[in-house]
Structure formats: structure tokens, C-alpha cells
C-alpha positions as CSV (number, residue, x, y, z in Angstrom):
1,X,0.0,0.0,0.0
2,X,1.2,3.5,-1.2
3,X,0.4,6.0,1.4
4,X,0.8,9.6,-0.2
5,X,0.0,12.9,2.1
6,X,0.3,16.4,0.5
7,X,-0.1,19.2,3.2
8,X,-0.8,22.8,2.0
9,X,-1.6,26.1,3.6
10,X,-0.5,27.2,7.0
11,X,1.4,30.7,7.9
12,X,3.7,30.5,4.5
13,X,1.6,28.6,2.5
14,X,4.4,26.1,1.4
15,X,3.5,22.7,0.3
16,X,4.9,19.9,1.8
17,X,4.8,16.3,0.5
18,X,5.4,12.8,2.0
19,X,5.2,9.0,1.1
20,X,5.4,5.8,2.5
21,X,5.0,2.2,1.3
22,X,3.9,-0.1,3.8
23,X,4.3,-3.0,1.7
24,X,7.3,-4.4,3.6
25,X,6.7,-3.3,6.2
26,X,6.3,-5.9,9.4
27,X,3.0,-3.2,10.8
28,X,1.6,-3.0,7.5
29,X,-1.8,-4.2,8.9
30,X,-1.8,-1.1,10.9
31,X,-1.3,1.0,8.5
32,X,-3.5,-0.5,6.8
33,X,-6.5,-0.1,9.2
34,X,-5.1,3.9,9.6
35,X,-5.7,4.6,5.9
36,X,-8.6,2.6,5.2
37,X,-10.4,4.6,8.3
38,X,-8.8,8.2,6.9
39,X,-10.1,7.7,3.5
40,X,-13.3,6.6,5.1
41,X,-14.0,9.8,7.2
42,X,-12.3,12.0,4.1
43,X,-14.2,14.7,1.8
44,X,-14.1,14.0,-2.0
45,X,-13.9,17.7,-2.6
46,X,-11.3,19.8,-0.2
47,X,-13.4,21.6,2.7
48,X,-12.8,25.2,3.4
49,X,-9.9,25.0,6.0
50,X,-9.2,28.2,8.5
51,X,-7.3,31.4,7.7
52,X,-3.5,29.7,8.1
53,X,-4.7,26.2,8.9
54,X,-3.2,23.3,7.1
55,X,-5.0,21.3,4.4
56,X,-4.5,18.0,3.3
57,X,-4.6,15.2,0.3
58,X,-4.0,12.0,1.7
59,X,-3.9,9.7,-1.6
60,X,-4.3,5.6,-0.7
61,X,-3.3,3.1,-3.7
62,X,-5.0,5.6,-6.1
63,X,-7.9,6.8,-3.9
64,X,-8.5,10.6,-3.0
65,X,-9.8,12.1,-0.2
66,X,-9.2,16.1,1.4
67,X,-9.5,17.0,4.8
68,X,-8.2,20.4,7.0
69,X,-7.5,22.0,10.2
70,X,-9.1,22.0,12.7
71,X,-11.6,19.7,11.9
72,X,-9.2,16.5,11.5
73,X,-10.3,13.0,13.3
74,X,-7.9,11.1,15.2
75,X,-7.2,8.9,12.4
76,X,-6.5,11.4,10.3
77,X,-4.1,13.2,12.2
78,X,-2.7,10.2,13.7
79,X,-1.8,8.9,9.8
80,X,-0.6,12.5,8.8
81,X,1.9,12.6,11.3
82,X,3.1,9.0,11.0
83,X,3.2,9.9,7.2
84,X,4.9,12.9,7.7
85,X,7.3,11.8,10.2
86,X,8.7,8.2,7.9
87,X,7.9,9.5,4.7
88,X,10.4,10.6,2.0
């Protein structure tokens, strides 16, 4: 699984991108889960975020979804950061 998050917005407004690929990973099922409950509680249009709040694309194996700041669930934030943290 191909876990791609694309953060934009915030104070500068730079973009910032990160990937990971679980495939070989040895907690792949719980990335897994993470994604598959992200995309699940994602928008398939981008919301309207807050003045200087981050937005994000996370893109699962192909799929879509948008969500921002402040209104993230735990899931969501929870994969961004994992993402964002391992990811190249």
C-alpha cells in the first residue's frame, strides 16, 4: 500500500509532501487499518480550512480524499503525522 499525504496552507503557505510504502513493512496491517479509516472519514472535494490552517490530500493506492484544520479526526491526524514523520 502506497500511502501519499500532500499538506498545503499554513502561515507560508508552502507545500509539503510525504510517502510511505507499507508493503514491507512488518506493521503494515496497521497501516493499513489507519488509511482505510482516513479515506473513510475524508471529503471527496477539499473543505474550506481556517485562515493559516493546514490542508490536506491524503492519496491511498490511487484513492482521494481532502481534509483540513481543525476539523481532522484522530485517524486522520494520527496517519498524517506517521506519514509525515517516515515518509520521504
Amino acid at each position: 500500500m502506497r500511502i501519499h499525504i500532500r499538506r498545503t496552507g499554513g502561515f507560508a503557505g508552502i507545500e509539503r509532501r510525504a510517502e510511505v510504502d507499507t508493503s514491507a513493512r512488518p506493521d503494515a496491517d496497521d497501516w493499513h487499518t489507519l488509511a482505510t479509516q482516513s479515506l473513510d472519514q475524508g471529503h471527496n472535494e477539499p473543505p474550506v480550512g481556517t485562515p493559516d490552517g493546514f490542508s490536506y490530500q491524503i492519496t491511498v493506492d490511487g484513492r482521494t480524499v481532502y481534509c483540513s484544520d481543525p476539523r481532522l479526526t484522530d485517524e486522520q491526524r494520527k496517519l498524517i503525522t506517521r506519514v509525515m514523520k517516515e515518509g520521504a
